[in-house]
PDB file of N, CA, C and O in Angstrom:
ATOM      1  N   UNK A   1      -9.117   9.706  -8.721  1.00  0.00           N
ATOM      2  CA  UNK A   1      -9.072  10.763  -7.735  1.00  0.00           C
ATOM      3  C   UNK A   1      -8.075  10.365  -6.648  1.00  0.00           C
ATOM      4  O   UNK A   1      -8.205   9.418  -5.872  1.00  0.00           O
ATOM      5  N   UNK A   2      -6.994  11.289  -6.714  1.00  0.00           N
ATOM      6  CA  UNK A   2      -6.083  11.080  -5.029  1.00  0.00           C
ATOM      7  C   UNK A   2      -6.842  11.675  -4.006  1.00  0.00           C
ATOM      8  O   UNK A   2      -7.620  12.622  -4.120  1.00  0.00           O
ATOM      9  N   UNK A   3      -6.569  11.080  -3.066  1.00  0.00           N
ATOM     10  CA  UNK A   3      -6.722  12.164  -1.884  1.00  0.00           C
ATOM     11  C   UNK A   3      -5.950  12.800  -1.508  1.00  0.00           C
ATOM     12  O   UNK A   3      -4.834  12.297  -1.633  1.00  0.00           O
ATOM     13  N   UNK A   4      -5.981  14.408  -0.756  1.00  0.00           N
ATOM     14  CA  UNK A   4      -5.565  15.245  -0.699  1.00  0.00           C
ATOM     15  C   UNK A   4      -5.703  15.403   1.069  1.00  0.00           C
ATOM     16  O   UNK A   4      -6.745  15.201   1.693  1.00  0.00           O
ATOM     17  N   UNK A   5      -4.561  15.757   1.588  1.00  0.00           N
ATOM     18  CA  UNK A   5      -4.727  16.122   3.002  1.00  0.00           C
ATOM     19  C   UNK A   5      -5.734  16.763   3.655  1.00  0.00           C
ATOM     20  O   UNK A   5      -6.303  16.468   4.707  1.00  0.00           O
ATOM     21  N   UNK A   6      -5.922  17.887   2.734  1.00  0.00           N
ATOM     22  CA  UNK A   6      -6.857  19.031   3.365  1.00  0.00           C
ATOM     23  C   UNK A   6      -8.421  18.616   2.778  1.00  0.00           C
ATOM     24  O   UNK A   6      -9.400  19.055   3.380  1.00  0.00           O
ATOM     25  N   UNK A   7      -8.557  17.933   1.829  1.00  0.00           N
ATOM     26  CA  UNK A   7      -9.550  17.336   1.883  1.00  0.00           C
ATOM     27  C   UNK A   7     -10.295  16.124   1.639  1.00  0.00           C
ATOM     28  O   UNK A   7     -11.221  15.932   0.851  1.00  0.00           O
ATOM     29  N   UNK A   8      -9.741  15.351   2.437  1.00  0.00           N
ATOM     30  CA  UNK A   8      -9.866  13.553   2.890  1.00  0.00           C
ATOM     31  C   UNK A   8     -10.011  13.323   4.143  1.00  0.00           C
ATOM     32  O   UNK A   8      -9.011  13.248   4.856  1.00  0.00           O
ATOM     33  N   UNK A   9     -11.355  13.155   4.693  1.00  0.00           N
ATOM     34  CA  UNK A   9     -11.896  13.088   5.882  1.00  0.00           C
ATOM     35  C   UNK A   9     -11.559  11.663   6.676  1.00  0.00           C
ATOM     36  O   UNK A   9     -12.177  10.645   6.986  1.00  0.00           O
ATOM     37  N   UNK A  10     -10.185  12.203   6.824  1.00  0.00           N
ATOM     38  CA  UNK A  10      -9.577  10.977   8.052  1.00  0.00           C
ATOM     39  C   UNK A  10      -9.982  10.468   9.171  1.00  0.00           C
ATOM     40  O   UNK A  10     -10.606  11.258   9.880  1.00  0.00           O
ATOM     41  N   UNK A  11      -9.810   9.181   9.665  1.00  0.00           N
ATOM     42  CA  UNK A  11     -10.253   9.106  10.917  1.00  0.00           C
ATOM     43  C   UNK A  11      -9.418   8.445  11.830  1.00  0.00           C
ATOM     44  O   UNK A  11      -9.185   7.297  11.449  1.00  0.00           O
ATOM     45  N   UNK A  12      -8.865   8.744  12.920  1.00  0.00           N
ATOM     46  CA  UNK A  12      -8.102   8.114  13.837  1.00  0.00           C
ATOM     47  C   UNK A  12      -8.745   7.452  14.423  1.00  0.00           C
ATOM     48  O   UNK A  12      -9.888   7.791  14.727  1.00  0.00           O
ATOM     49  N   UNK A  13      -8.114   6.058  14.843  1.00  0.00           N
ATOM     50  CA  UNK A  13      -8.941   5.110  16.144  1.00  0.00           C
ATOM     51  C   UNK A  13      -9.007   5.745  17.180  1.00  0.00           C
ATOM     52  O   UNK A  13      -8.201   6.420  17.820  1.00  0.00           O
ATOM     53  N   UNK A  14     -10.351   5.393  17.330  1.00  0.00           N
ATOM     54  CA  UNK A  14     -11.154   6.048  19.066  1.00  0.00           C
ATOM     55  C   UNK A  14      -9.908   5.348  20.014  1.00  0.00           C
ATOM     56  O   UNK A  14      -9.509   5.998  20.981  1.00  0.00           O
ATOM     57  N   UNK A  15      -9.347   4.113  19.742  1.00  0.00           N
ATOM     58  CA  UNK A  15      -8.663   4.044  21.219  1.00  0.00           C
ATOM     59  C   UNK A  15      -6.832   4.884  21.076  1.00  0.00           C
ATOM     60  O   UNK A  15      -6.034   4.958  22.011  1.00  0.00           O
ATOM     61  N   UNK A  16      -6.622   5.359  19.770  1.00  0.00           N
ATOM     62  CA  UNK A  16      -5.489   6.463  20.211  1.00  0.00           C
ATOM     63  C   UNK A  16      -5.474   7.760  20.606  1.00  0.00           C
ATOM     64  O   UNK A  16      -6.254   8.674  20.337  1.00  0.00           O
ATOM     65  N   UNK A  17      -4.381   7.730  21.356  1.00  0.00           N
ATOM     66  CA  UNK A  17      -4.913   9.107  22.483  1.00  0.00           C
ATOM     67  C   UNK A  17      -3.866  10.097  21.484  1.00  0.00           C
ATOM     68  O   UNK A  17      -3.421  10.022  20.339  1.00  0.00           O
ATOM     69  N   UNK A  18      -3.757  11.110  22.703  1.00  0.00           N
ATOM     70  CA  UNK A  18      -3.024  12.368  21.652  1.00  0.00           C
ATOM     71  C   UNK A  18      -1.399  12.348  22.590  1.00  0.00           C
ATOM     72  O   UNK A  18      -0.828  13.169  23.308  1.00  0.00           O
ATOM     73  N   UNK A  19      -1.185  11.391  22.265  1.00  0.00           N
ATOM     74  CA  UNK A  19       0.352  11.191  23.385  1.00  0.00           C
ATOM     75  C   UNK A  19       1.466  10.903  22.020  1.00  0.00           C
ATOM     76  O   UNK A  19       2.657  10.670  22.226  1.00  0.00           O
ATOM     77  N   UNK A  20       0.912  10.956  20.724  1.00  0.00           N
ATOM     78  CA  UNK A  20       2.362  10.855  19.846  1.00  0.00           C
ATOM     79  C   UNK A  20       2.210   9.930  19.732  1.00  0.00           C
ATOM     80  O   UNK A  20       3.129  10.744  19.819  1.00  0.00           O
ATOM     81  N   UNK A  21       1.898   8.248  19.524  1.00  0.00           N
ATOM     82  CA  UNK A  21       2.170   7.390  19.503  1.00  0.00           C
ATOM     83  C   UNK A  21       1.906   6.837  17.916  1.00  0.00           C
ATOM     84  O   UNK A  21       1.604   7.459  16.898  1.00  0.00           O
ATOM     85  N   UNK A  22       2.158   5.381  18.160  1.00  0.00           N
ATOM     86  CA  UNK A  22       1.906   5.013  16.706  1.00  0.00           C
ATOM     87  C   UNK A  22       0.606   4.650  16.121  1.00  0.00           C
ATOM     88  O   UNK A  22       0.043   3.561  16.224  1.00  0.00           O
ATOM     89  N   UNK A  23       0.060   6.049  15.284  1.00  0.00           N
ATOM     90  CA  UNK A  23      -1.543   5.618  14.682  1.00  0.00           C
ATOM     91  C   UNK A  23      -1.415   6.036  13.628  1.00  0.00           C
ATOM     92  O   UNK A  23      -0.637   6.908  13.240  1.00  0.00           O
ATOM     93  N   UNK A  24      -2.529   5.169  12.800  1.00  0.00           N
ATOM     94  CA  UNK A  24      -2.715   5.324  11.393  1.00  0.00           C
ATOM     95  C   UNK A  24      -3.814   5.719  11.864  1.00  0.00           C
ATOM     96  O   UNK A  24      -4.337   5.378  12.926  1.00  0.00           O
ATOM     97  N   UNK A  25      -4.515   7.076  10.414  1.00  0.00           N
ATOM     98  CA  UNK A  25      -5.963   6.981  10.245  1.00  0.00           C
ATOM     99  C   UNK A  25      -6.677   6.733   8.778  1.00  0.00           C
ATOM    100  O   UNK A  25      -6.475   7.652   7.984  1.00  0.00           O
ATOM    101  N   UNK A  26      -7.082   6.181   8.532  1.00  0.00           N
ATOM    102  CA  UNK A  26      -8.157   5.867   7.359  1.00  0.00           C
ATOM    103  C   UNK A  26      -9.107   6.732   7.098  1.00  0.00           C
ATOM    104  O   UNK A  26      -9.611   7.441   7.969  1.00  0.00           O
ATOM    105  N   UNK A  27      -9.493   6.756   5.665  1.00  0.00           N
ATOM    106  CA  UNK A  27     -10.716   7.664   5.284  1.00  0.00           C
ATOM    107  C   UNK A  27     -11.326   6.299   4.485  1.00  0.00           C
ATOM    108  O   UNK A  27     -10.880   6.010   3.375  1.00  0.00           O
ATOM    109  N   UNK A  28     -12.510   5.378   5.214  1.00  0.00           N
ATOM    110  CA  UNK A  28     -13.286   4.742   4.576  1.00  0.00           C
ATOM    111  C   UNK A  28     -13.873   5.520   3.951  1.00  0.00           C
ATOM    112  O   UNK A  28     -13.981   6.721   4.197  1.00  0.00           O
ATOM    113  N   UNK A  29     -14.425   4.794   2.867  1.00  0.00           N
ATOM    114  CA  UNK A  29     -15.424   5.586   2.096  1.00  0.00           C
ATOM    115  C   UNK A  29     -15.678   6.874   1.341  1.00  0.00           C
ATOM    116  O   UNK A  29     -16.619   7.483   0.834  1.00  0.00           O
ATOM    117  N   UNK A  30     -14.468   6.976   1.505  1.00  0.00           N
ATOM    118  CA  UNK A  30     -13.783   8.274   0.502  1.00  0.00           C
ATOM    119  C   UNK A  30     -13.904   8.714  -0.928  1.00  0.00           C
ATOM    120  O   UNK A  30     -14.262   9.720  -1.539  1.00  0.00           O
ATOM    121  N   UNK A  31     -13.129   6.681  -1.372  1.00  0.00           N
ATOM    122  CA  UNK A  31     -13.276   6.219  -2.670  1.00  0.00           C
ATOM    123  C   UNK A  31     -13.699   5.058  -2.606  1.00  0.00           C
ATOM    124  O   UNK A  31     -13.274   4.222  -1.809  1.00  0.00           O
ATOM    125  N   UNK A  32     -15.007   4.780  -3.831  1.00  0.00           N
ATOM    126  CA  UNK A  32     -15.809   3.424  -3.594  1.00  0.00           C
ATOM    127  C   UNK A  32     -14.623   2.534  -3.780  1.00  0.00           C
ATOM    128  O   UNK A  32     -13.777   2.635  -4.669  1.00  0.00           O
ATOM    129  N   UNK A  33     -14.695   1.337  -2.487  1.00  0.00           N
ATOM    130  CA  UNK A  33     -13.639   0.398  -2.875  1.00  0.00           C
ATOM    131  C   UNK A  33     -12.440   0.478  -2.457  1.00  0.00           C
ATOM    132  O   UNK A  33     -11.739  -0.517  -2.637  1.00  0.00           O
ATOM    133  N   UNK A  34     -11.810   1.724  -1.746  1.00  0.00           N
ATOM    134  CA  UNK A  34     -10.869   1.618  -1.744  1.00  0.00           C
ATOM    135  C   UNK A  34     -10.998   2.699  -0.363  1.00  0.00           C
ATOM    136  O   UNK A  34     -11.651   3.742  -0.329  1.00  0.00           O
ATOM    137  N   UNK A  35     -10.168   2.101   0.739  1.00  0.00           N
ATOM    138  CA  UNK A  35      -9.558   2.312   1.993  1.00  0.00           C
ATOM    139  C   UNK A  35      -8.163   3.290   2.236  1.00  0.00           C
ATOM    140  O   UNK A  35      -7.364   2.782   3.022  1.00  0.00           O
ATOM    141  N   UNK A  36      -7.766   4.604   1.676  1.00  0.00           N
ATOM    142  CA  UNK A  36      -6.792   5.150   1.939  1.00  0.00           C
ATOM    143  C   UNK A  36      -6.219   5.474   3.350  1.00  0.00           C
ATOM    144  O   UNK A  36      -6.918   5.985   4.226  1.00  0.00           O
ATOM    145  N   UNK A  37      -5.066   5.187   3.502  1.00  0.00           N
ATOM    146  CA  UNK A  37      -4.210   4.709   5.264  1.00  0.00           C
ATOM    147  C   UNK A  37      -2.986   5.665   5.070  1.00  0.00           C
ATOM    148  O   UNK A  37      -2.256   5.652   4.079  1.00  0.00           O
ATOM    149  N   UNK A  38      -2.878   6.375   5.991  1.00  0.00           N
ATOM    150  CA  UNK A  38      -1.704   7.603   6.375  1.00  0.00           C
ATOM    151  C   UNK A  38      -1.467   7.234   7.226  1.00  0.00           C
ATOM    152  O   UNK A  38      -2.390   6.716   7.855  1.00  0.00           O
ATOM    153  N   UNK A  39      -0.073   7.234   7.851  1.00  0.00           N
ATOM    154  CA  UNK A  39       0.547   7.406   9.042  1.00  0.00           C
ATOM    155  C   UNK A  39       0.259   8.513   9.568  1.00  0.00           C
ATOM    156  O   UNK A  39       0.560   9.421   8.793  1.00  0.00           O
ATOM    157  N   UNK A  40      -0.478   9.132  11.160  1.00  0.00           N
ATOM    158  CA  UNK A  40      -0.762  10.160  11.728  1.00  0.00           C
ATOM    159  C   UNK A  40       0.251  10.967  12.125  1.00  0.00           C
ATOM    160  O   UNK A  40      -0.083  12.140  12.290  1.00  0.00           O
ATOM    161  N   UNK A  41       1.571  10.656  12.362  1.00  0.00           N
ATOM    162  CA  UNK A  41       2.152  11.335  12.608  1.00  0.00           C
ATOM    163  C   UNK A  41       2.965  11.987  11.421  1.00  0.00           C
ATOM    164  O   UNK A  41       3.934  12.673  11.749  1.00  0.00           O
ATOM    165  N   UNK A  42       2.673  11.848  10.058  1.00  0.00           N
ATOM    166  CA  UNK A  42       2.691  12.096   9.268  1.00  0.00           C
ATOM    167  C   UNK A  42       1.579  13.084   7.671  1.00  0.00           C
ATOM    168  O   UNK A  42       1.546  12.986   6.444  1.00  0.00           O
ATOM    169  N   UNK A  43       0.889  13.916   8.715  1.00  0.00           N
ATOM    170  CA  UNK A  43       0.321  13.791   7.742  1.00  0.00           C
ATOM    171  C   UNK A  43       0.148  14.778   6.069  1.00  0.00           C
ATOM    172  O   UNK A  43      -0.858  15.034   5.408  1.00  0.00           O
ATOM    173  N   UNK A  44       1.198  15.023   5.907  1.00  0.00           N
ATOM    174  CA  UNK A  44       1.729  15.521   4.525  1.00  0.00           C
ATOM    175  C   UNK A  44       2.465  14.783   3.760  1.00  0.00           C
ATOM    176  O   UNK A  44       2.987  15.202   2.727  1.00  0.00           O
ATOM    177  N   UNK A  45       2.609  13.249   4.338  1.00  0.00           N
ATOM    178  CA  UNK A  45       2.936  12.502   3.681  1.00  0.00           C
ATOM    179  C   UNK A  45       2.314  11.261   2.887  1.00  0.00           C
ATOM    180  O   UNK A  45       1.154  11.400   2.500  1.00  0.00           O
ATOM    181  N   UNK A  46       2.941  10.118   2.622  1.00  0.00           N
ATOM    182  CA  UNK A  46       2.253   9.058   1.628  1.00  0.00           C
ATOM    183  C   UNK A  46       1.225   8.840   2.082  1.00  0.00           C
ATOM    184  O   UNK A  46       1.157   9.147   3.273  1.00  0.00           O
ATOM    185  N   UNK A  47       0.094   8.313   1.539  1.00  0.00           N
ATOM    186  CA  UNK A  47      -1.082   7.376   1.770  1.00  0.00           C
ATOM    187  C   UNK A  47      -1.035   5.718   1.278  1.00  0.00           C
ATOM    188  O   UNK A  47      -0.254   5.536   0.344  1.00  0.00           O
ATOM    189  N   UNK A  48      -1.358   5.165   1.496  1.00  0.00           N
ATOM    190  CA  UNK A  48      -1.503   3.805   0.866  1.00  0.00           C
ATOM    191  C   UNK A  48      -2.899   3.398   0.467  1.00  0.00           C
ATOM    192  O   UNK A  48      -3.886   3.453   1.201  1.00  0.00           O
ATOM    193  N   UNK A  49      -2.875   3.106  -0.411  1.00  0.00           N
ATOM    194  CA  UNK A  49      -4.542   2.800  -0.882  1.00  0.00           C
ATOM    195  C   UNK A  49      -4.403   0.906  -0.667  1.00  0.00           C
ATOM    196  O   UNK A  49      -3.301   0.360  -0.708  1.00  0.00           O
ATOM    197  N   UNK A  50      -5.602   0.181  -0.463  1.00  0.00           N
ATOM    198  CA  UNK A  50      -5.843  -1.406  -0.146  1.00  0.00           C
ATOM    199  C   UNK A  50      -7.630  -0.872  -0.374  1.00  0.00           C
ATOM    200  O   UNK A  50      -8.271   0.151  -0.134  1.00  0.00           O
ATOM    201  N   UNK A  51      -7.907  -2.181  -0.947  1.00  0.00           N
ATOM    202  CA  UNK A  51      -8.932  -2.476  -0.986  1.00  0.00           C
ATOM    203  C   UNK A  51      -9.572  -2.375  -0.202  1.00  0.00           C
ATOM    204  O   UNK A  51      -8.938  -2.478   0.849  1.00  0.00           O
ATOM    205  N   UNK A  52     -11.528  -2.063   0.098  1.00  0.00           N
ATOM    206  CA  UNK A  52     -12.392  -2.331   1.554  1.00  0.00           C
ATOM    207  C   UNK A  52     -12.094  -3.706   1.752  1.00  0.00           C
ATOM    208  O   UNK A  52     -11.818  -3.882   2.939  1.00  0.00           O
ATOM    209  N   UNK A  53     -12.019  -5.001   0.933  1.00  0.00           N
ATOM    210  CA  UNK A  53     -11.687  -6.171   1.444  1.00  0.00           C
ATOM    211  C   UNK A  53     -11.008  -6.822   1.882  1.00  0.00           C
ATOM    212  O   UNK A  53     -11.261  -7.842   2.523  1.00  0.00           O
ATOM    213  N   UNK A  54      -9.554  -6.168   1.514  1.00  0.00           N
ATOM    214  CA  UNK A  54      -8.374  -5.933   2.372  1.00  0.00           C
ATOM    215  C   UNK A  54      -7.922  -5.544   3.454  1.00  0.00           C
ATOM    216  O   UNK A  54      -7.086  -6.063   4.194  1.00  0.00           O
ATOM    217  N   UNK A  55      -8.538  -4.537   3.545  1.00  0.00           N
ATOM    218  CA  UNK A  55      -8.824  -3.223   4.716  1.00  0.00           C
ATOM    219  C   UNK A  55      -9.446  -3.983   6.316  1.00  0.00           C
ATOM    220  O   UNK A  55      -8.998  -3.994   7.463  1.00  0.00           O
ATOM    221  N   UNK A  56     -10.544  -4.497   5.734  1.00  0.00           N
ATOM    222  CA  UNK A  56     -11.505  -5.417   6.660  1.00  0.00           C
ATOM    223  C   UNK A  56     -10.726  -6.524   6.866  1.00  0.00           C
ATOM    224  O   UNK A  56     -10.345  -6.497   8.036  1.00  0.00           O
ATOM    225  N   UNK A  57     -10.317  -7.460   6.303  1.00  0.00           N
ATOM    226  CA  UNK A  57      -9.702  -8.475   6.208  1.00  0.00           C
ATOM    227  C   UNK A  57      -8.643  -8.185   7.488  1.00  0.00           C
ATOM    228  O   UNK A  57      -8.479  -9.050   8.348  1.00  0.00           O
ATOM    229  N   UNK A  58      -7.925  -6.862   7.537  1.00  0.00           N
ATOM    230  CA  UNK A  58      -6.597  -6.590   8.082  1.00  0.00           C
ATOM    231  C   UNK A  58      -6.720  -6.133   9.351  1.00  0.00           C
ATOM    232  O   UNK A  58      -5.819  -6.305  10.172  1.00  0.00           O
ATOM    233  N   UNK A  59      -8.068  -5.384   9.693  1.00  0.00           N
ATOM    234  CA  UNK A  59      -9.006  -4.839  11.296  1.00  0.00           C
ATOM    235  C   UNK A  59      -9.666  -6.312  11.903  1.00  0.00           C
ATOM    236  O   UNK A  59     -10.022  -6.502  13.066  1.00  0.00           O
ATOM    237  N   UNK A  60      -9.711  -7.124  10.963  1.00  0.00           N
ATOM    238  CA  UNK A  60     -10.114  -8.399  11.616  1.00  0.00           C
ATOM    239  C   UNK A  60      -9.085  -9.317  12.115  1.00  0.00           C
ATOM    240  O   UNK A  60      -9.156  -9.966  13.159  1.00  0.00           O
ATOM    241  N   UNK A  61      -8.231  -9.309  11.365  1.00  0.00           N
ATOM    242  CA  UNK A  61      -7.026  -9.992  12.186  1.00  0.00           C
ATOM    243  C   UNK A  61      -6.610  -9.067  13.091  1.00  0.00           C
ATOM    244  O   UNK A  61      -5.816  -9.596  13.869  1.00  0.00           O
ATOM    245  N   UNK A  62      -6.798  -7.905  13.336  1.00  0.00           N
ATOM    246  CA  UNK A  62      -5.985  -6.942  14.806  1.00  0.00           C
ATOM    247  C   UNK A  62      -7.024  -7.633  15.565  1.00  0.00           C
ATOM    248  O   UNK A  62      -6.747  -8.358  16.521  1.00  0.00           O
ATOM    249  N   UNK A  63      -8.049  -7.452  15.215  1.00  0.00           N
ATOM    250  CA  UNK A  63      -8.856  -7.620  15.809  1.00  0.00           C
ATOM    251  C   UNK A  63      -8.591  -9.618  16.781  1.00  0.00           C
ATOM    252  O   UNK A  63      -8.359 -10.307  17.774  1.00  0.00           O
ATOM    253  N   UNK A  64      -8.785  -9.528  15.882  1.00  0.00           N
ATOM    254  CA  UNK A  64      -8.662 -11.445  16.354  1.00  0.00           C
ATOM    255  C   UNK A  64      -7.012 -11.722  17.398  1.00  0.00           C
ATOM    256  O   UNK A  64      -6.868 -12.652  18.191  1.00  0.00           O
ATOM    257  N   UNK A  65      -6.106 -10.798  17.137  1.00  0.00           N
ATOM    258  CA  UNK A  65      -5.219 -10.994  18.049  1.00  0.00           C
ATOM    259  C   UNK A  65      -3.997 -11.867  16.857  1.00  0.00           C
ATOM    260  O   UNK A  65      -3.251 -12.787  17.190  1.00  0.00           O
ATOM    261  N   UNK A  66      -4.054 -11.515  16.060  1.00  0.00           N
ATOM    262  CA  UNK A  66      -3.125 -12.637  14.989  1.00  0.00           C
ATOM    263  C   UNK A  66      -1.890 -11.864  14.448  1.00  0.00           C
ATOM    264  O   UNK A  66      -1.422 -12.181  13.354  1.00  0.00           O
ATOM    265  N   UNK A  67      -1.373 -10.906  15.149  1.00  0.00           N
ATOM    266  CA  UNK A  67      -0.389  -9.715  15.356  1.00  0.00           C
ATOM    267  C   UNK A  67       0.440  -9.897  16.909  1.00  0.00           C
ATOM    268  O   UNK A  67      -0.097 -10.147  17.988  1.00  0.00           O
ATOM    269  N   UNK A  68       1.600  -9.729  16.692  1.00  0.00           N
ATOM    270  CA  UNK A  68       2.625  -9.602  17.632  1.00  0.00           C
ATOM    271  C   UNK A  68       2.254  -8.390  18.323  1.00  0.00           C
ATOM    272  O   UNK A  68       2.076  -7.548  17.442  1.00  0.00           O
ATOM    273  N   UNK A  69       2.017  -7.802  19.631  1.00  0.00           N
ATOM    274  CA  UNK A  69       2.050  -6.599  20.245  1.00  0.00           C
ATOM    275  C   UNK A  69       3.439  -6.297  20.507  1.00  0.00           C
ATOM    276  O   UNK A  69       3.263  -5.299  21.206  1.00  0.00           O
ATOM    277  N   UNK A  70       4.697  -6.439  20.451  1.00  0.00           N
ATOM    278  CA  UNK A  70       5.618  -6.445  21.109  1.00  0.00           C
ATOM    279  C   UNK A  70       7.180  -6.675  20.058  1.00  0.00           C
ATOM    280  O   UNK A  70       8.286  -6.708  20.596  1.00  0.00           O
TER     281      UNK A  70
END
């Protein structure tokens, strides 16, 4: 099963605002196992599929600070 724009229940991060900037949103749990990621300012375009263990793996390092801001 792909996901489909109009019906793949995306979710943007609570901390991006609506100023244009750079956000991805995810539809966890969409497909067992698998984490589909769109660029928001994009959204008729690609998705990327990664694993939930990947996925997690990758919010934990933002998380942890192990990313350049700049």
């Amino acid at each position: 099963m792909t996901p489909t724009p109009s019906a793949t229940p995306w979710r943007k991060s609570s901390h991006s605002g609506n100023n244009g900037g750079d956000c991805i949103e995810a539809a966890p749990g969409y497909l067992p196992g698998i984490v589909p990621v769109r660029d928001s300012k994009d959204p008729e375009g690609p998705a990327l599929f990664f694993t939930a263990d990947a996925f997690a793996a990758f919010i934990a390092a933002v998380r942890a600070g192990e990313f350049p801001t700049a």
